[in-house]
C-alpha positions as CSV (number, residue, x, y, z in Angstrom):
1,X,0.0,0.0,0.0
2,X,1.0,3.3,-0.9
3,X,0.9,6.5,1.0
4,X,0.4,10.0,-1.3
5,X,2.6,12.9,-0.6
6,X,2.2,16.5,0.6
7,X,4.0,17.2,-2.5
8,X,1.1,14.9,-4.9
9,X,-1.9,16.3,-3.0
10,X,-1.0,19.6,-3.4
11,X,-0.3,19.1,-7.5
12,X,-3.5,17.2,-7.7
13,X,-5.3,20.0,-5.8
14,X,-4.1,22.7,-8.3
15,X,-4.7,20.9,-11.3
16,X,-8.1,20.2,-10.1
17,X,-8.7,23.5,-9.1
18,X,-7.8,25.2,-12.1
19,X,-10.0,22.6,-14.5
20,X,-13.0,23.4,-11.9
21,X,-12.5,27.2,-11.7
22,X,-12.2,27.5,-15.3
23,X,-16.0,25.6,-15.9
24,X,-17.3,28.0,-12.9
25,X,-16.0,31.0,-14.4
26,X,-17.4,29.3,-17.8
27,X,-21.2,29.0,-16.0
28,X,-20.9,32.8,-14.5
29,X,-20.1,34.2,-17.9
30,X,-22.6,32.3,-20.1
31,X,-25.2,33.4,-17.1
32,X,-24.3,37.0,-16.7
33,X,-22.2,38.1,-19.9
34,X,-20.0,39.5,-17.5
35,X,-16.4,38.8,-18.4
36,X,-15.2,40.6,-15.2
37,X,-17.4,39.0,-13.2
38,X,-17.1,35.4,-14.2
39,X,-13.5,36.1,-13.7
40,X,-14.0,37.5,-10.2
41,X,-16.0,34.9,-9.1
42,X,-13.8,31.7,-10.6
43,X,-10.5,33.4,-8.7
44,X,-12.3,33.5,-5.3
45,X,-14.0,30.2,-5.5
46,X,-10.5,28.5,-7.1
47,X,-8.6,30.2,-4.2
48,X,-10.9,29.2,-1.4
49,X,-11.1,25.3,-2.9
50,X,-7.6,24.9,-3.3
51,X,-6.7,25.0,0.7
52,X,-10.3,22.9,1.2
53,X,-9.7,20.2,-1.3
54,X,-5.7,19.8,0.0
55,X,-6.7,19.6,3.6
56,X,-9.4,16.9,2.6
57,X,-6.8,15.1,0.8
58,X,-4.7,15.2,3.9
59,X,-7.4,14.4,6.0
60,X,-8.4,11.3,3.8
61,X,-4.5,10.1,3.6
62,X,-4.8,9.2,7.6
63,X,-8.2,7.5,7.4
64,X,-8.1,3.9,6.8
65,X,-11.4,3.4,5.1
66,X,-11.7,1.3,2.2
67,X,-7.7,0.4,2.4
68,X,-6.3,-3.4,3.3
69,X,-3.4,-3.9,4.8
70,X,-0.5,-5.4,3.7
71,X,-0.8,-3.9,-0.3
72,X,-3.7,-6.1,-1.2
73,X,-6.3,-4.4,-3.5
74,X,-9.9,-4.0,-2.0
75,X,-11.3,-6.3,-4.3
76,X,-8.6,-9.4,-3.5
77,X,-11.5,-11.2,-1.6
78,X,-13.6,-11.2,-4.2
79,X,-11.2,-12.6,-7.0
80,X,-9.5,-15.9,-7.0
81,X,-5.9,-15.6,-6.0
82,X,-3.7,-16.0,-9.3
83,X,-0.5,-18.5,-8.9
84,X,2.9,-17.4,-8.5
85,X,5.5,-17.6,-11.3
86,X,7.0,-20.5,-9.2
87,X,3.7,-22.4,-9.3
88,X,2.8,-21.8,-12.6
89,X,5.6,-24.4,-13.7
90,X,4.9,-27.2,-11.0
C-alpha cells in the first residue's frame, strides 16, 4: 500500500482547481455576460477550494477506510488468487 505525498496532493489539488475554476467561471459568464465578473467569481472560489480540497486530501490520507493492509487491493477477496511464477511451472 502506498501513501500520497504532501508534494502529490498539493499538485492534484491545483490541477483540479484550475480545470474546476475555469467551468465556474465558464457557468458565470454564459449566465451574466459579465467577463469581469465570471473572472471575479472563478479566482475566489479556485482560491478558497484549493486549501479545502488539500486539507481533505490530507485528511483522507490518515483515514483507513476502504484500504487493506499489507498492499492487497480491495477487491482481492472477491477474486480468486492467481498463482505465482514458481507455481505456474509445478
Amino acid at each position: 500500500m502506498f501513501e500520497e505525498s504532501v508534494k502529490r496532493s498539493a499538485f492534484k489539488a491545483i490541477s483540479w482547481r484550475v480545470l474546476a475554476t475555469l467551468t465556474t467561471a465558464l457557468v458565470v459568464y454564459f449566465i451574466t455576460g459579465s467577463t469581469e465578473f465570471a473572472v471575479t467569481i472563478g479566482l475566489i472560489e479556485g482560491i478558497a477550494k484549493i486549501g479545502l480540497y488539500y486539507f481533505h486530501e490530507r485528511l483522507w490520507n490518515r483515514l483507513d477506510v476502504g484500504r487493506r493492509p499489507g498492499g492487497h487491493p480491495a477487491d482481492a477477496a472477491t477474486e480468486p488468487a492467481l498463482p505465482s511464477p514458481s507455481q505456474e511451472h509445478e
